[in-house]
N, C-alpha and C positions, 0 to 999 in steps of 0.2 A: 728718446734716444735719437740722436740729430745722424744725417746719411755721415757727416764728416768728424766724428767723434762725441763725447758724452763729456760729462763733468763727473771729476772724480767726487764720490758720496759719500767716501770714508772721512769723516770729521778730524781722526787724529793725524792726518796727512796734513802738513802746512802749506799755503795758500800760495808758498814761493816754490812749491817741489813742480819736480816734471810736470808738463801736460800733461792730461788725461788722455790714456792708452785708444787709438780705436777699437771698437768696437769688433773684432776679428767677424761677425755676423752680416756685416755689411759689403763686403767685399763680393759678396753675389751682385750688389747693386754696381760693382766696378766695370763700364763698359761705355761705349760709344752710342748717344740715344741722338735722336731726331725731333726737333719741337714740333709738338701738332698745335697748327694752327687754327682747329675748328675746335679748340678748347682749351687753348690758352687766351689770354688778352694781355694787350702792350697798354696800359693806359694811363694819362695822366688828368692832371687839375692844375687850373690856372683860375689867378683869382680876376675878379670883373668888375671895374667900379669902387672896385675898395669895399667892395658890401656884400657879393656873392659868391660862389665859386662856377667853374664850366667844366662840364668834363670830358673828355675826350679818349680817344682810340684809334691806335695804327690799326687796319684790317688784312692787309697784306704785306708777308714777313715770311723767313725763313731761319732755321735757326740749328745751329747743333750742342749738343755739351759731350763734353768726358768726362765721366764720374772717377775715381780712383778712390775707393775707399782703404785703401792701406796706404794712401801715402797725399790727402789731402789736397798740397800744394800743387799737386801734377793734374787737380781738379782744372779745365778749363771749359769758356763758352763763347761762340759764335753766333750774330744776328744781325740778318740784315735785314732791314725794314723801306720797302718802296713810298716815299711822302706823300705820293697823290693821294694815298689812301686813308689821309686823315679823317678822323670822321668825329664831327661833336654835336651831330644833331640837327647840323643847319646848314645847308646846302650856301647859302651866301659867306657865311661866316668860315665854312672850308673852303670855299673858293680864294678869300682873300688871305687862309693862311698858307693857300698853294702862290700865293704871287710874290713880287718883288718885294714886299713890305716886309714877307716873314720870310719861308723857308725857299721860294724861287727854286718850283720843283721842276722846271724848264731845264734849268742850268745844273741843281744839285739831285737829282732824282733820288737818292739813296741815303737812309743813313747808317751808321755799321756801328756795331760794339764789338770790341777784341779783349777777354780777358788778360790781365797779367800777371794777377796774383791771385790763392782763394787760399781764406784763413779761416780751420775750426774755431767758432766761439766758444763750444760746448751744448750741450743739450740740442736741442735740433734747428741750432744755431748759425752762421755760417757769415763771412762776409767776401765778396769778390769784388775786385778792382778791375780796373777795364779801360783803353782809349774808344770814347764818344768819338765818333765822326759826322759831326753835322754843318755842311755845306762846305766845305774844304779847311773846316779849322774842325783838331784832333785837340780833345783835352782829356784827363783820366776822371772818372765816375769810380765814386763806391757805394755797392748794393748792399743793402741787408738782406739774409734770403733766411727764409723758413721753412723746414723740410716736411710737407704735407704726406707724406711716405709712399710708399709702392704697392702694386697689383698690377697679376694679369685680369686683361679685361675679358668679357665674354669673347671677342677675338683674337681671344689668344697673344694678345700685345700685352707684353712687360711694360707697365708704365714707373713715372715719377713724378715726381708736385712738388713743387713751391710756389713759395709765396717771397714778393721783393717789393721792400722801397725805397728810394732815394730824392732824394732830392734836387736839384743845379739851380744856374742864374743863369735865365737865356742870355743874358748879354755878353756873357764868356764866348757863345758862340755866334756872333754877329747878331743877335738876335734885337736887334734894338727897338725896333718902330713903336710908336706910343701915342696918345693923347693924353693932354690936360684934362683935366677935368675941372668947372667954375668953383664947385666946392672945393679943391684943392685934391691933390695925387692922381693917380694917374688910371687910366685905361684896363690895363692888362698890367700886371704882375708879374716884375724880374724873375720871382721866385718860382718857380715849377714843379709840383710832386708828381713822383714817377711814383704807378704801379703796377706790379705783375703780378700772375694767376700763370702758373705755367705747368704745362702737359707735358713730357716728353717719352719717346716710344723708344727700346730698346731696338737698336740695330742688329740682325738676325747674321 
């Protein structure tokens, strides 16, 4: 049972009739949450040499969402992520992707997500679209997200979960720098998988 709607399970409903009704049970989950950042993670993969993957994590990030469960579309999300705080393990190889070559976190310190649309998939399905802002070029991202469900915690926090992946082409966003490589291709990988693990706390 997905936070933004279900899949109709009635067989003899045809596959062209209405959307699947929400879920009217969900609508407790309708409200204004806070991403916690000691249990979420921003992270992604980039391939290396054409032979292995790296993987990586923003560590410092703020974030909000608005759930709306009776009315899906009104679902949005906010996230801003500071770049210096990249982190893949290797203090040399973060340093060079804080310089001019990559993200020139001197000049762009920040990078933002704005959603603009969120569509029920069904089941605890979900997908939101969004302008990426990285380094002063704005392009739209679409997430896959999967509804990991709710609890209060022993603190008494209303939470929520999911889970998100997406994909881009750092080059969409200046992201070019590269080497050859003697056996042929290249360095680092245009391609980028984004993934998310995300916590978010009910605002009181």
């Amino acid at each position: 049972m997905g936070i933004f709607g279900r899949k109709n399970t009635d067989e003899t409903t045809p596959a062209t009739s209405a959307p699947a009704a929400v879920n009217a049970g969900l609508a407790a989950l309708s409200g204004d949450y806070t991403i916690d950042p000691s249990h979420t993670t921003l992270g992604f993969v980039a391939r290396h040499a054409m032979v292995t993957n790296v993987k990586g994590a923003f560590l410092d990030f703020s974030g909000t969402l608005h759930l709306d469960g009776g009315d899906p579309a009104r679902s949005t999300a906010s996230v801003d992520v500071k770049m210096d705080s990249i982190d893949t393990g290797n203090a040399d190889r973060d340093k060079h992707l804080q310089s001019a070559d990559f993200f020139k976190t001197d000049e762009f310190p920040m990078m933002t997500f704005r959603s603009t649309k969120a569509e029920a998939l069904g089941g605890d399905d979900f997908r939101i679209t969004g302008d990426l802002s990285i380094m002063g070029v704005t392009k739209p991202i679409t997430i896959n997200l999967e509804f990991n469900g709710s609890a209060k915690d022993p603190f008494g926090n209303e939470r929520v979960g999911f889970e998100g992946k997406a994909e881009l082409l750092r080059s969409e966003w200046g992201l070019t720098w590269n080497a050859a490589l003697e056996t042929g291709g290249v360095l680092v990988s245009d391609k980028i998988k984004l993934n998310f693990d995300i916590s978010a706390i009910k605002n009181a």
